[in-house]
N, C-alpha and C positions, 0 to 999 in steps of 0.2 A: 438159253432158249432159242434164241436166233442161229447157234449154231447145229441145232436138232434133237440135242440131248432132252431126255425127260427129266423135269426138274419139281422140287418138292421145295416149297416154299416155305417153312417150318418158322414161324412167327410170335413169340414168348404172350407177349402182348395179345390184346382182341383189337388191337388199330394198328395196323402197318405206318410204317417210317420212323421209328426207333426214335432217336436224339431230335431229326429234324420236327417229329410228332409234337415231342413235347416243349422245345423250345420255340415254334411258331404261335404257342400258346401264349407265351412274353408279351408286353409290350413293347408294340412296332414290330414286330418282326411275323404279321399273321400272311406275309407273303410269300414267307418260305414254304407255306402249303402246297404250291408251284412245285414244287421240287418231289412230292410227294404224289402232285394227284399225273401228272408228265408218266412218272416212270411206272405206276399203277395201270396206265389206260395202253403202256405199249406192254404189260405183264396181260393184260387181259385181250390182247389180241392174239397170243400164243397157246392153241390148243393143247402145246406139250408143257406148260408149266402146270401146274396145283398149289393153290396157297391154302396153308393151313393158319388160320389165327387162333390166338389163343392156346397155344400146344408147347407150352417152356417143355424140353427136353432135358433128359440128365444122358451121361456118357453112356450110360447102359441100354439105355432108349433106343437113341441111336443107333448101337447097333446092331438090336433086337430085329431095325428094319430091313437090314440085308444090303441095304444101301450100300455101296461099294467105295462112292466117290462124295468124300463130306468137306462141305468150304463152312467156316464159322466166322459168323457177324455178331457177335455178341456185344458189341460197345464197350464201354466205360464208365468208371462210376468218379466222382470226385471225393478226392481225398479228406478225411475228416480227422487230419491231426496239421493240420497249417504246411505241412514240407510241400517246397515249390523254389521259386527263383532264389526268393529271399532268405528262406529257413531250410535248411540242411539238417534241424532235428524237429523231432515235434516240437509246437509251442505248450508248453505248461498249461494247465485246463483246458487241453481241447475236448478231452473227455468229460467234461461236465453238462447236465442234458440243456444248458441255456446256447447251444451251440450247433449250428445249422449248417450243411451244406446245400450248394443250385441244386444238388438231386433230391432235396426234402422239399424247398420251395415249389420246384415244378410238377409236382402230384400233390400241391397244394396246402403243405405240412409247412403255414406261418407263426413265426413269432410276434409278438407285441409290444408297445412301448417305446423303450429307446434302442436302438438295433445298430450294433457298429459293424459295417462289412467289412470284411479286409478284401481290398483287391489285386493279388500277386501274381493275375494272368493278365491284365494288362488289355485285354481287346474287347469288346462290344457288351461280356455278359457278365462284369459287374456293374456296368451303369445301368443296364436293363432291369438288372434284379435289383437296384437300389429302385429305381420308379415303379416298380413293382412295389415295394416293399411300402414305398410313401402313398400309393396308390391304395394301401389300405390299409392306412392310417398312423402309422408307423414314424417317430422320430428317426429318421434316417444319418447316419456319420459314415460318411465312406472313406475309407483311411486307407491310404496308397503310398507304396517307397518310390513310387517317378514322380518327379517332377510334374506331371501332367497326368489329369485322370483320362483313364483308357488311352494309354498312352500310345499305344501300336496302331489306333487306329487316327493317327497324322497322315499314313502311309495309305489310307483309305477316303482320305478327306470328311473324315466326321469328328474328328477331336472335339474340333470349338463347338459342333452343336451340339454334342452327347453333352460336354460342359455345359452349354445355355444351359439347356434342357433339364440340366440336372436342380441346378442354381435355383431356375424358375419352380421348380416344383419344394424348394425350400429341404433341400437336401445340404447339410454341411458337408465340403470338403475337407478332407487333412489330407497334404501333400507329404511327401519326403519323411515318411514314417513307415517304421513297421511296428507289429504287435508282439511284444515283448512276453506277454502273459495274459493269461483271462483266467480272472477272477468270479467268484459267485457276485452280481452285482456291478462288475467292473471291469475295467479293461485296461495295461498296461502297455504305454504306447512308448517307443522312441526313437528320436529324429536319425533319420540317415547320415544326418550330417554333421553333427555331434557327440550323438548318443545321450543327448538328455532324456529324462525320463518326463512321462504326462500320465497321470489318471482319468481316466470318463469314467462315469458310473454309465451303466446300461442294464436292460434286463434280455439283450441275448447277443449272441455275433453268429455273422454268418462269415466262414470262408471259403472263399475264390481261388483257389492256389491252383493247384495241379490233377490231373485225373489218372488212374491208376485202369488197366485193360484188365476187363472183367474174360480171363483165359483159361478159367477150371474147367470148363469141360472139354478147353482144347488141351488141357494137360493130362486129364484125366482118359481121354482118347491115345493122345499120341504112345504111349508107351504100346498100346494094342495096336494100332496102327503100325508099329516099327516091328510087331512080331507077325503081318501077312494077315491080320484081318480086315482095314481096310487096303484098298489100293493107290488112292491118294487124302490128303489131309490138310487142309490148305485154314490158315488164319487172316482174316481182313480187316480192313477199317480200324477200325479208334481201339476195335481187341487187339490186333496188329502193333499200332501206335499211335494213342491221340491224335489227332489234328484238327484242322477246322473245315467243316461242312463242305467247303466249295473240292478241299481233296477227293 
């Protein structure tokens, strides 16, 4: 926009700011709305953009419009078979429906009772989603292979209080585990550092692992794209390759 071009803001959603939208919904983190209402107020000083909300588009959509030059932001979704740092295959029962990921929580799709998280990203949003989760009502276990919960974030100085934090709201920690299997009812845990085995009974899990770039309509473009109907065809953000917000 600042460079002059007319630009068409094509929005899936009816609320602009994608990942940031719905994770400033969390607890603690309703100041990430900053980041959202900033880059809204300099969109709306430019007479040559157009935001459309509400308008999910498919490949063919696209490029019905004649549009010549398409950039896709489409995000990422979290993965819902455990593969991540720890698990290089699926974990056994990930497909069973007592099993959750942060994209089901955060459009408000909760479990109940005892709730084991696995958390194998290591940084600010499986502690979030455990207080989340104890925040309504929820026996919370949050079961981690580091040594430390949210372990990346030493490097941000919030380790020890995401820990208080956690503690205080009566959340159980397990350290130096990964989840070996989930069960209907239960959950098979074992230590990093032995490989002994533990059962919890629970009635769901939610995993934390890895997010996988949501890029069907950029794939489903580019082959027409590379035969001269668009002109350029660009993929960004977390469709691109995951990362974290401040990227």
């Amino acid at each position: 926009g600042q460079r002059g071009y007319r630009v068409s803001l094509v929005e899936a959603r009816r609320e602009l700011g994608g990942r940031v939208a719905l994770e400033a919904e969390l607890p603690g983190l309703s100041e990430w709305r900053r980041v959202i209402d900033w880059r809204l107020t300099q969109i709306r000083k430019m007479p040559n953009v157009t935001i459309y909300p509400g308008s999910p588009m498919s490949a063919a959509e696209i490029l019905e419009t004649g549009i010549r030059h398409v950039i896709l932001a489409t995000g990422a979704r979290w993965r819902r078979d455990g593969i991540g740092r720890e698990h290089w295959k699926p974990i056994p029962g990930h497909d069973l429906a007592c099993v959750f990921t942060p994209d089901d929580l955060m459009v408000g799709k909760l479990p109940a009772g005892r709730v084991i998280l696995f958390d194998d990203d290591h940084y600010y949003l499986g502690g979030v989603l455990a207080e989340l989760l104890a925040g309504a009502g929820c026996q919370v276990t949050l079961v981690t292979p580091q040594a430390l919960v949210s372990a990346w974030t030493i490097y941000t100085l919030e380790q020890e209080r995401i820990e208080k934090r956690l503690v205080k709201l009566g959340v159980r920690l397990i350290k130096q585990h990964r989840l070996a299997a989930i069960h209907s009812g239960a959950v098979e845990l074992a230590t990093t550092v032995s490989g002994e085995r533990l059962d919890l009974p629970c009635e769901a899990v939610v995993l934390v692992t890895e997010r996988l770039p949501q890029d069907e309509v950029y794939l489903g473009l580019k082959a027409t794209a590379d035969g001269g109907a668009l002109a350029s065809l660009r993929l960004i953000g977390d469709a691109e390759a995951p990362g974290i917000i401040a990227q």
